[in-house]
N, C-alpha and C positions, 0 to 999 in steps of 0.2 A: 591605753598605751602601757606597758610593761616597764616597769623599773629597768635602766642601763646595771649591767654586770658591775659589784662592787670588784673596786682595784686598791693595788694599794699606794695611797698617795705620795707615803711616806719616801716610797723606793723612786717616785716618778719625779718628788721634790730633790732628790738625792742626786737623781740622774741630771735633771736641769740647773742642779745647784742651786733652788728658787727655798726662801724661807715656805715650811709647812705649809705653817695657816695662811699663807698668802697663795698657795697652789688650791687649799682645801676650800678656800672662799670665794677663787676662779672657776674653781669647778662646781660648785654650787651655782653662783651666777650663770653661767653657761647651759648646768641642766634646769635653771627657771624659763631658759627659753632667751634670754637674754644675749643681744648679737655683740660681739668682740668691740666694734665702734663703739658703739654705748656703753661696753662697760668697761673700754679705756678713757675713753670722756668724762662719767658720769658716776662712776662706782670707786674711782682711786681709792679713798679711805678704806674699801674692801679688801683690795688686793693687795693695797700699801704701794701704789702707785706702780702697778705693772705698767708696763708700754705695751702698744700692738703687738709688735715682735712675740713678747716675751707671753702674751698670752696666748697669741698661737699657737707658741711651743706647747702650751699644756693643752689645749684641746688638741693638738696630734697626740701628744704622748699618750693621754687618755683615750683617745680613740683607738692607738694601736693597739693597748692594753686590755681594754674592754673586748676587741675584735681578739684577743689572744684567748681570754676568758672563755668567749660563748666558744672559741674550736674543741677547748678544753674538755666544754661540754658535752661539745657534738662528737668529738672520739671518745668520754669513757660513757656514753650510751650506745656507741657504736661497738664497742669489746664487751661491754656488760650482756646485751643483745645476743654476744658470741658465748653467753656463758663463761669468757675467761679473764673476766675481772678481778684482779687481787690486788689485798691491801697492798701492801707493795706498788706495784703496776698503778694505783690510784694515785698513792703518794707522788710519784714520781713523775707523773703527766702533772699534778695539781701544782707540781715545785718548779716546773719549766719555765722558764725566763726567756726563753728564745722559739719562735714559730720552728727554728731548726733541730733546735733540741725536740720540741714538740714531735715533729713528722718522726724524727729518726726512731722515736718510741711506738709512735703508732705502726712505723710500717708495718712489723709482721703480723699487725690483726686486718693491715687495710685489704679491703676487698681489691683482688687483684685479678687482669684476664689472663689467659691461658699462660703460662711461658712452660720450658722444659721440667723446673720442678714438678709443677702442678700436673705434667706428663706423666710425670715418674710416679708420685702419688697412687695417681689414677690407675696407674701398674701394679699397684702394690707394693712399693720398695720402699715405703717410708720405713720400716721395722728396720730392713737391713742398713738404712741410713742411719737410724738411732743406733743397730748395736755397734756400727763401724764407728761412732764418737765414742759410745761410752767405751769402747776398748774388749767387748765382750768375749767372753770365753769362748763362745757358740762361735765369732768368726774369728776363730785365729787362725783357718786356712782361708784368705779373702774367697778363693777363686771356689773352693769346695762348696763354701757357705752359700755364697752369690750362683751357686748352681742350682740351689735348691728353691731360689724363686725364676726360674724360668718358665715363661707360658706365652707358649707360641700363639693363645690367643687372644693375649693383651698385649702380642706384640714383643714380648721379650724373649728372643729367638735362642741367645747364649747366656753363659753367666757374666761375660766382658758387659753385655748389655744393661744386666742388673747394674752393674758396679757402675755405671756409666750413669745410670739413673740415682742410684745410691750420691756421687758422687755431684749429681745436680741438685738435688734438692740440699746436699750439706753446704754447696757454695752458695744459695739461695739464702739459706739457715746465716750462713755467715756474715752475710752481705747486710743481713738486715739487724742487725747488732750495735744497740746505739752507741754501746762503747767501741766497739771497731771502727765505727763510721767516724764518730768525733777524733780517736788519733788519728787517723788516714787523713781526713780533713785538715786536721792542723799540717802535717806533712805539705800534701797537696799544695794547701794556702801559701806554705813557705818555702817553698822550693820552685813552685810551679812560674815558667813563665809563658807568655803568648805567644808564638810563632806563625807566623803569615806567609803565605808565598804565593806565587801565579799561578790563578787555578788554570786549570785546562782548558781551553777554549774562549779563554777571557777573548771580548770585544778587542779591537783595536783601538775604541774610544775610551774604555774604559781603561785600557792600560794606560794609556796617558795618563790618568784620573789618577791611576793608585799607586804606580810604580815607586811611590816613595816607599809601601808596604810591601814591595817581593821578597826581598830579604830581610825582614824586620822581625826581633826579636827584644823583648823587654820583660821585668819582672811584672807579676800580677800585680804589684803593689807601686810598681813604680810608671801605671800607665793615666796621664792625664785624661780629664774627660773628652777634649774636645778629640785624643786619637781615638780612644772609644766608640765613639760615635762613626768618626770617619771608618774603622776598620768594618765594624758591623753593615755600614753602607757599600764600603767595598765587596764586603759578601752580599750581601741582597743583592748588588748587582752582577754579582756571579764571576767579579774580578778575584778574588783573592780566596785562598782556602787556609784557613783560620781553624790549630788547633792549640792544646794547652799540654805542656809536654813538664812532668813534675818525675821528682826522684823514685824510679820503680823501685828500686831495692830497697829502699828506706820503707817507702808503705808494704813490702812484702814482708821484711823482718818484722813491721808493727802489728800485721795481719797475723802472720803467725804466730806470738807472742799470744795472742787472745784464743788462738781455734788451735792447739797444735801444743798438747799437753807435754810436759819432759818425759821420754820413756813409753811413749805412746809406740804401739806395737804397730799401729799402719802410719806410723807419722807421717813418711813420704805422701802416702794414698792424702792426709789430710793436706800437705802443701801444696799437694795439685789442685785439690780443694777451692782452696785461702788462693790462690793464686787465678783461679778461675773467676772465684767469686770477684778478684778486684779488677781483672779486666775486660770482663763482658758485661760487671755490677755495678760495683764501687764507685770506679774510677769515672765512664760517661757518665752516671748520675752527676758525680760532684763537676766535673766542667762544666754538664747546664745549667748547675748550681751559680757557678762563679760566673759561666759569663753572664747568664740573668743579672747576677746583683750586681756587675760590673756595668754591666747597662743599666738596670735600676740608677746606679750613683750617678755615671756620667746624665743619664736625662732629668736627674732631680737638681745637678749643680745645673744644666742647660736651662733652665725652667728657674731657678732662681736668678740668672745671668737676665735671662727673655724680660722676669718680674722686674728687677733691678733700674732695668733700661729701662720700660715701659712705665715705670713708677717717676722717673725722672723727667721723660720725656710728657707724661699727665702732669706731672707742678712745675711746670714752663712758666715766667712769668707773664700774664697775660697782657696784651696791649693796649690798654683805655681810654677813649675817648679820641682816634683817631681813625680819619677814613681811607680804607684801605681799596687798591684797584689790584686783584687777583688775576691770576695768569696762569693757565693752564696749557704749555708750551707745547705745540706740534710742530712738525714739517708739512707733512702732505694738509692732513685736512685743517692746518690752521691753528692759530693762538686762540683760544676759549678766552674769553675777558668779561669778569664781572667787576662793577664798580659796588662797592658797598659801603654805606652808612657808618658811624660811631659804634652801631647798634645790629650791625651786621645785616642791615635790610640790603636790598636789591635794589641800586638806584638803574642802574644800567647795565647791558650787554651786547654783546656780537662778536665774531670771529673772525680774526683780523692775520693774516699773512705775513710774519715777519720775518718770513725767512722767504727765496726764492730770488726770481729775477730783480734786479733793480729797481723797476718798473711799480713790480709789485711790492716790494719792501717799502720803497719810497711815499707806498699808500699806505702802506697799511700802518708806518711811522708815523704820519702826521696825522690818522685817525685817532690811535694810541694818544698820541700827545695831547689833543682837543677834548676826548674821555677824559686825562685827567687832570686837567685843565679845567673843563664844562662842571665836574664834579668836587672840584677841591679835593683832590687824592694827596695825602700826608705818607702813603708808605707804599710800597708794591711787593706784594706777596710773589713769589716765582714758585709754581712747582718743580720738585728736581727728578723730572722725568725725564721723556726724547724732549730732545731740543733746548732743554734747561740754559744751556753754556753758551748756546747760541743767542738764546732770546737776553740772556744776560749783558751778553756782549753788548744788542744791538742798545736795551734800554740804560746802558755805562753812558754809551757814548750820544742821546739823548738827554743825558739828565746835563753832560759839559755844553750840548749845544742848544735842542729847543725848549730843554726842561729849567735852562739853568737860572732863571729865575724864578724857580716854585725852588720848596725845601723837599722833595722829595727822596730819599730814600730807598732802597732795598733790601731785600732779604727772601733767601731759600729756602724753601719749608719742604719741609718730609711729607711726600703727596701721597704714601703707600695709603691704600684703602680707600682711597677720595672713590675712585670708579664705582670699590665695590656698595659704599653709600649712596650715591650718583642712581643706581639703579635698585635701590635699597624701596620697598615700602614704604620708611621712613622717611626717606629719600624724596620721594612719591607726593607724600603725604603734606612735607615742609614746603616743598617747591615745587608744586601742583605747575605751574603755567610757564615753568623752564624741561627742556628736553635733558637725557641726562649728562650731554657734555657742558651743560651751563652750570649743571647743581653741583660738578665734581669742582670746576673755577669757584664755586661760593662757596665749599666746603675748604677750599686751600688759605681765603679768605678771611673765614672765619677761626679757621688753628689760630692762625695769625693772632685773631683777637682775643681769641678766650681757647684754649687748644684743648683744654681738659671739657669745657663743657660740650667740642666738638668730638673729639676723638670717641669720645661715652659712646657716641652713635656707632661706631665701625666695631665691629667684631675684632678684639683687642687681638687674635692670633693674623689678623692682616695687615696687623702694623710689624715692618720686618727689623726689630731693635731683638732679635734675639739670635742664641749660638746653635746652629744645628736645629732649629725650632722645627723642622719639619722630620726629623729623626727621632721625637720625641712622641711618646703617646697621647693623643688627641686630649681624652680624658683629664690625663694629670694637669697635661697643659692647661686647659682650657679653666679649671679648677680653679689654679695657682691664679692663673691671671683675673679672671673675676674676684677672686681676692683682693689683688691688685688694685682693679678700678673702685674696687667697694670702698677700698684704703682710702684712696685719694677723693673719691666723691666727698665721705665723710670729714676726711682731715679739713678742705677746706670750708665744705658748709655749700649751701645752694637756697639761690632765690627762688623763695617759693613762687613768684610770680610769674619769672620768665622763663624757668625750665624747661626743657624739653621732656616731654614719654621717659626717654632714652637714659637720661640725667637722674630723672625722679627715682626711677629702679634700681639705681645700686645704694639707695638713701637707708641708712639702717628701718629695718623692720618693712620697708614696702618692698614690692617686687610688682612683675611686669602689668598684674591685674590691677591692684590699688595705686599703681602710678598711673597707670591710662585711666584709673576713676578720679583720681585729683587732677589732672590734666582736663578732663572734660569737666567737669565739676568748672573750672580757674571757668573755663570757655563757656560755659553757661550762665553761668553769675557772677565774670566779672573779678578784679583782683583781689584775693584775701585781704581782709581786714585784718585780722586776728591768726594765732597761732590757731586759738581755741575754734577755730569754723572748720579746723583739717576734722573734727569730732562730727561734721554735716554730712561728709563723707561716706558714702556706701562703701560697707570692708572696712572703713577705719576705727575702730574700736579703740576703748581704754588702751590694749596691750600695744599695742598698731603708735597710739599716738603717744604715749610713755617713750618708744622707743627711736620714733624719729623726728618729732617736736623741738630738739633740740639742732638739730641738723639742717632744719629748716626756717629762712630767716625770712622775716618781709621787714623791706624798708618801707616809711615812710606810714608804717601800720598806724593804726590806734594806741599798741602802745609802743613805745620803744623799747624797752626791752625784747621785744618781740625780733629785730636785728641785733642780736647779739647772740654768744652761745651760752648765755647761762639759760638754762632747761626750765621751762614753765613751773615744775617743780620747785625748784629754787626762788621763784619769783620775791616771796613772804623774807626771804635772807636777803635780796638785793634792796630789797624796800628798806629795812630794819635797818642794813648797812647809808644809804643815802640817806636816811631820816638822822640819824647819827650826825653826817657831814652837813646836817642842815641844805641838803639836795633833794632833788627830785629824778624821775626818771627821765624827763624834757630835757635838762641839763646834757645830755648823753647825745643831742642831737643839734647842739648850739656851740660852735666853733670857740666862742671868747666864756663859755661856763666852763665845757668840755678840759679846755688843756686845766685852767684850773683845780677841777676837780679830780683832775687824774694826780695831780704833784697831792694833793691831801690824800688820796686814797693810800699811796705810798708809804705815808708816815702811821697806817695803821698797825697796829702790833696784832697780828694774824695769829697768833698763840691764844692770845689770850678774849682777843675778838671769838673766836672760834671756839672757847669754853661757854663762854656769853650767850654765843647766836644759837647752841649747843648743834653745830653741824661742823664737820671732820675738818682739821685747818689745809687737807690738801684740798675740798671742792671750796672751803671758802677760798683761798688763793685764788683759782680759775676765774669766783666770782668777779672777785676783784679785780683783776688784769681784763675780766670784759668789761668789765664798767670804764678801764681806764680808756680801753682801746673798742669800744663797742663796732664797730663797722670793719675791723683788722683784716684781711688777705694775705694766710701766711704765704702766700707764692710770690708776696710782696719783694721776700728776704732770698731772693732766687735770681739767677742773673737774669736780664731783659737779652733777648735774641742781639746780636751784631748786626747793625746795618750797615750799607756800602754805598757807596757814591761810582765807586769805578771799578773795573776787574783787573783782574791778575791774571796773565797766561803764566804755562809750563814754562814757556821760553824763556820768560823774565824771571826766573827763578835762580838765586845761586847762594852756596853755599855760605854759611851763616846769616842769612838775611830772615830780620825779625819780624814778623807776623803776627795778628790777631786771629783765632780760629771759633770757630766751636765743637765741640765734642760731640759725634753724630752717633758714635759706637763705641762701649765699650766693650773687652773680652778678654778672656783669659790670657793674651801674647799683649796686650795692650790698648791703643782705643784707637778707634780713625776720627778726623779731624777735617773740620772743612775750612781750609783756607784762602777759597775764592778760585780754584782754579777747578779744571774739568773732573779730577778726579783727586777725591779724598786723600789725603797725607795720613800715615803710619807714625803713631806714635810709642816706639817700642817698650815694654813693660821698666827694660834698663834705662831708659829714657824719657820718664816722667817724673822722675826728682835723682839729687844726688845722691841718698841715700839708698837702702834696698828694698825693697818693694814687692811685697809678697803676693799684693793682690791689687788687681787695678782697680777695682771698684772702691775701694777704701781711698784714693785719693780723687780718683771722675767719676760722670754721672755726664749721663746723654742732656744737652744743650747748656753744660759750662763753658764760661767762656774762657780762652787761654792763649797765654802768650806763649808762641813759639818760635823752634830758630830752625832752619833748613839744614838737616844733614848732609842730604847726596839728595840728586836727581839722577834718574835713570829716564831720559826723555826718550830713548828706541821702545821702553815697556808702559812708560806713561806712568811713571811710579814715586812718588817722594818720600822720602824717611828724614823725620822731623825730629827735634827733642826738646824738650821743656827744661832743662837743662841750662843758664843762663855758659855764653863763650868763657872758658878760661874755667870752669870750676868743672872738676873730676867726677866721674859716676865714682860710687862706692862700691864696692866688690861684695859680692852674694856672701852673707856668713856664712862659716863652715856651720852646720851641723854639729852638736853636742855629741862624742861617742855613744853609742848606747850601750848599756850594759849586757854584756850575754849571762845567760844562764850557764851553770855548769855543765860540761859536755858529758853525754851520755858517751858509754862504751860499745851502747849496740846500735850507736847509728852512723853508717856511713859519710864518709866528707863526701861531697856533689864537688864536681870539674866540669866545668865548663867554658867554654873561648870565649870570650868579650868580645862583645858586635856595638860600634857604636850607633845610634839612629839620627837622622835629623830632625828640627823640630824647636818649638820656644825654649822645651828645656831636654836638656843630656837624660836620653834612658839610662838607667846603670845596667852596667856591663850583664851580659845574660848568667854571668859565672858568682854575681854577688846574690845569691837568695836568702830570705831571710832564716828560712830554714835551720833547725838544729843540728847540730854539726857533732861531731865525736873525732876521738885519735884512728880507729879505725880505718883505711883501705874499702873502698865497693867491693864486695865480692865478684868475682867475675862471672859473670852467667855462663852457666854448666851447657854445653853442647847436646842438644837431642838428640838420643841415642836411639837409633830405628827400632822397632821390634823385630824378635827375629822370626825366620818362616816359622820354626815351631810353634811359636806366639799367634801368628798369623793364622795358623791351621786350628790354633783352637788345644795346641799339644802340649803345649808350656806354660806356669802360670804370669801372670802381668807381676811390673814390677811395681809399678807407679801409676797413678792417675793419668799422667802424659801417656803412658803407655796404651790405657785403657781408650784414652781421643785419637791416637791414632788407629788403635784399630778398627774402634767406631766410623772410624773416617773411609779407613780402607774398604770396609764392608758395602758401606754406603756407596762408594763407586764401586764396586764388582755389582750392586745392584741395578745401576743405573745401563752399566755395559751391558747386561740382561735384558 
């Protein structure tokens, strides 16, 4: 395997704000092969106690880096190849900082297909296009000079045609000019806004869909991701047409400033040019530019939004040692019901009627009720599918009358994916001798009890906790979020005994083959004894077991330490450390040693222990805190799901009336909230503290639980608008914004006018007339009227005045051809 491209760390620790050597010792770590879990666990003293977060950040930032590197390469082998490699030209691809700056340098060597330049070439008129820049003596009569490459059988029938060709390969020349391209750019970026309108032939469903975008106008910089996304959906579906409308005259003046010397004898000939070149060039390059990376941003916040949720919604706290009767809610074909164990087995099942006639309700009640009755049911799982609110309703008013001496409980659980596991291999596999509408009721069951260890099984993009998740690219998504589940596997730890396939595989350092060989391995011989038996392992190697050893816990093992997270590594320091305390490692499993020995561990002086033990005083710390808390579940410190005894209608809802919820969604306008009725509550971004609140996810996370108070009801839409806001105290008003400082005004750039369009939406677009754009004392020039050619012109009798001149009567020629 080849060495990764050297980068430089120094510029990458600068950009992340991260001390050096704490970047340069991550990135080390990472190229030994070493997975992000393990070396925010198990390496701190390396990094100087990076978090996951933060070392993510460096393995992107190095990847980008590196990926910036090898293009570097592969363009000056690609110019060098062309024989027109120069120091210079070397230097200045090898100094790029940006894939943008990069391209803009490469283009005029990139191999490119046919367009009009490359016509013109082909003609032979590159000469006359060189002497018409450099100003040459040879054409100081355009029309004379331009006569003298005519060749009717290359297709160049007049001299209008040379100069037509002359004039496309110089707008070509122009276009690909990195200095041109970067001020155009800058321009473009700060003046330009978005404009939307009804395309032609839009659906009539789809106008409904979009119609907030027919008139919509906003700066590039002032557009949120979730419109983003929405707008771009409106154009794939063929509702809206979507262009970018930025200050012509400002990038015409910048154009010409670069290609259009003082005293230039064709200067006009070159601002037809410069003016060609930016808007048949320039100008559509740089909008696919912008809107790409406008879509890049919004689907990369959408995708941290998706990860966020789904990271929150994996460290649920889980429910233990209680048996739960699952319910997978239909109309037609019936309630799915499984009863299940402490331990999520399968005591019982059948499909039970709880909606429909009387008849039938009244059976299929009192079956219901004997299930969990017969079984000792402690909680009732509800999927919140069809029927959810109905089946809700029925088992309320159950638990006041034939339930109501059990302690039974409820709660709604988010069933997204259950089917698609239900019918899954895995699926298959778990619950061999259930059809798949019984497996999707035991997987709703099981969230309930352990939801991270269930959830692992479903393909993390069909659990639906994200913004726009399906307008994002597959890829990135998919990336981001096994990220995600990898997080969370690791952050809590997994019994190595009772895991699932599904579970084992996001464990640092295995994947799908070595978790199904430890999975069968458990199944053939029985529960681990030992860390050290994962080494019996087919595929599990020194490297293998170095890296997930620590992630993997067995109770009840040979040794104890073996449930804990200090790392088989560490073992010789946890011994050394209890030997000290006059402990053992038994003590760690004995209720009346255990709290004792955790208040002594406390009073150890970790400084100077940690010179002693000579290993780094942030992994002795961890040691320690395992030793105190050996058997720990940080999902512990997470709130427990809300259970209910009775429901809530729409109808019994009124203004300021206090409520307990949970947070099912968060998003960029704020989070929705389930407060026991049919459909979710709005809790607006202004409306989740009194303060200002810049981002919802910094204050929720999918399954907090929250007290809330009733805004308004809109019972004709079925809508509630809630706020966490206790009565009587004031939202705080959004701070203004800090002026920003402007740069000095240039003299050669025109002021932009524009009318302010307001939009609606979470937040105010700024007015279409504020662009960030630089500005000057100056007036626009007003654009000069197209002055026809005259018949003389026309006939070939008189010379052109202008480049314009020369397109039109390339134009005109071209239809007298066509009418032939």
């Amino acid at each position: 395997m080849s060495n990764p491209p050297t980068v430089d760390l120094a510029a990458i620790a600068k950009q992340l704000r991260f001390a050096q050597a704490k970047v340069r010792s991550t990135v080390e770590l990472l190229d030994a092969g070493n997975t992000v879990p393990f070396i925010t666990r198990y390496r701190k003293d390396q990094t100087g106690g990076l978090d996951e977060e933060q070392i993510r950040q460096i393995q992107q930032a190095v990847t980008a880096r590196r990926l910036l590197e090898e293009r570097k390469q592969t363009i000056l082998r690609s110019i060098e190849s062309q024989g027109k490699l120069t120091d210079d030209l070397s230097e200045a691809i090898l100094a790029a900082e940006t894939t943008k700056r990069l391209e803009d340098l490469y283009l005029p060597y990139k191999p490119r297909k046919q367009t009009r330049a490359t016509a013109a070439r082909e003609k032979g008129l590159e000469p006359l296009a060189r002497e018409i820049l450099a100003d040459d003596k040879a054409c100081a009569n355009l029309d004379l000079r331009a006569a003298d490459f005519v060749n009717t059988d290359k297709g160049v029938a007049l001299a209008a045609d040379a100069l037509l060709g002359a004039g496309h390969i110089l707008a070509e020349q122009f276009s690909e000019r990195a200095d041109l391209r970067d001020e155009v750019r800058k321009i473009y970026r700060g003046s330009g806004q978005l404009v939307c309108a009804k395309a032609e032939g839009a659906s009539e469903k789809a106008s409904k869909s979009y119609r907030d975008y027919f008139e919509f106008r906003a700066a590039l910089g002032d557009l949120p991701p979730h419109r983003v996304l929405a707008i771009n959906r409106g154009e794939k579906a063929k509702a809206l047409r979507v262009r970018v409308e930025a200050d012509q005259a400002a990038m015409q003046q910048a154009a010409e400033r670069f290609v259009v010397p003082e005293g230039h004898t064709h200067a006009d000939f070159l601002r037809g040019c410069a003016l060609d070149a930016l808007q048949r060039l320039v100008v559509p390059s740089l909008e696919r530019e912008v809107r790409r990376e406008m879509t890049e941003r919004a689907e990369t916040h959408a995708v941290h939004v998706f990860a966020r949720n789904l990271k929150n919604l994996l460290l649920q706290s889980p429910v233990r040692g209680k048996r739960v009767v699952a319910i997978d809610p239909g109309f037609k074909n019936g309630c799915k019901i499984a009863a299940l164990d402490e331990f999520g087995n399968v005591l019982a099942h059948e499909v039970i009627h709880l909606i429909g006639s009387d008849e039938r309700k009244a059976d299929g009640r009192k079956r219901l009720a004997e299930l969990i009755i017969e079984h000792r049911s402690d909680l009732a799982a509800i999927g919140n599918g069809t029927a959810c609110r109905e089946t809700e309703e029925l088992l309320a008013a159950m638990i006041a009358d034939e339930l109501k001496e059990t302690e039974l409980r409820y709660v709604v659980v988010n069933e997204a994916g259950a089917s698609v596991y239900s019918a899954s291999p895995l699926g298959r596999e778990e619950l061999p001798n259930y059809d798949a509408t019984i497996r999707g009721a035991v997987s709703i069951g099981r969230r309930l009890q352990d939801p991270l260890s269930e959830l692992v099984k479903i393909d993390p993009g069909s659990i639906g906790v994200g913004l726009y998740q399906h307008d994002v690219k597959e890829k990135h998504l998919q990336s981001s979020l096994d990220d995600v589940v990898e997080s969370c596997v690791n952050f809590v730890g997994v019994d190595l005994n009772s895991a699932s396939p599904a579970l084992l595989s996001y464990v640092s350092g295995l994947n799908q083959l070595t978790a199904r060989r430890v999975y069968d391995y458990r199944v053939a011989n029985g529960p681990f004894k030992r860390r050290q038996d994962l080494l019996e392992v087919q595929g599990v190697g020194e490297g293998v077991f170095v890296q997930a050893a620590g992630f993997l816990k067995i109770a009840d093992g040979e040794n104890p330490l073996d449930a804990t997270w200090i790392h088989p590594e560490s073992y010789h320091v946890a011994d050394k450390v209890l030997q000290r305390l006059d402990a053992q490692a038994g003590d760690l499993t004995a209720s009346e040693r255990r709290d004792p020995l955790a208040e002594r561990l406390k009073q150890l002086d970790t400084a100077s222990l940690s010179s002693e033990l000579e290993v780094g005083e942030l992994s002795l710390g961890d040691i320690l805190t395992s030793l105190a808390k050996p058997g720990r579940d940080p999902r512990e410190d997470f709130s427990p799901p809300l259970f209910r005894k009775d429901v809530v209608k729409l109808e019994d809802l009124c203004e300021g009336m206090e409520l307990m919820g949970t947070v099912l969604n968060v998003v960029d306008f704020g989070a929705f909230v389930d407060i026991g009725v049919s459909d979710s509550g709005l809790v607006h971004i202004s409306q989740i503290a009194n303060n200002y609140v810049r981002d919802p996810h910094e204050r929720l996370a999918a399954g907090d639980l929250v007290k809330v108070w009733v805004r308004e009801v809109d019972k004709a839409r079925r809508r509630v608008s809630l706020t966490m806001i206790p009565p009587g105290e004031e939202t705080a008003a959004e701070p203004k914004p800090e002026p920003k400082q402007r740069r000095p005004r240039r003299k050669d750039r025109p002021r932009r006018n524009a009318k302010s369009e307001q939009s609606s939406g979470q937040r105010r677009d700024k007015p279409a007339g504020r662009s960030r754009g630089k500005r000057s004392d100056k007036p626009a020039k007003p654009k000069k009227p197209l002055v026809p050619i005259t018949d003389s012109m026309a006939k070939g009798q008189e010379p052109m005045r202008t480049f314009g001149d020369l397109i039109q009567f390339y134009e005109l020629k071209k239809g007298e051809g066509k009418e032939r």
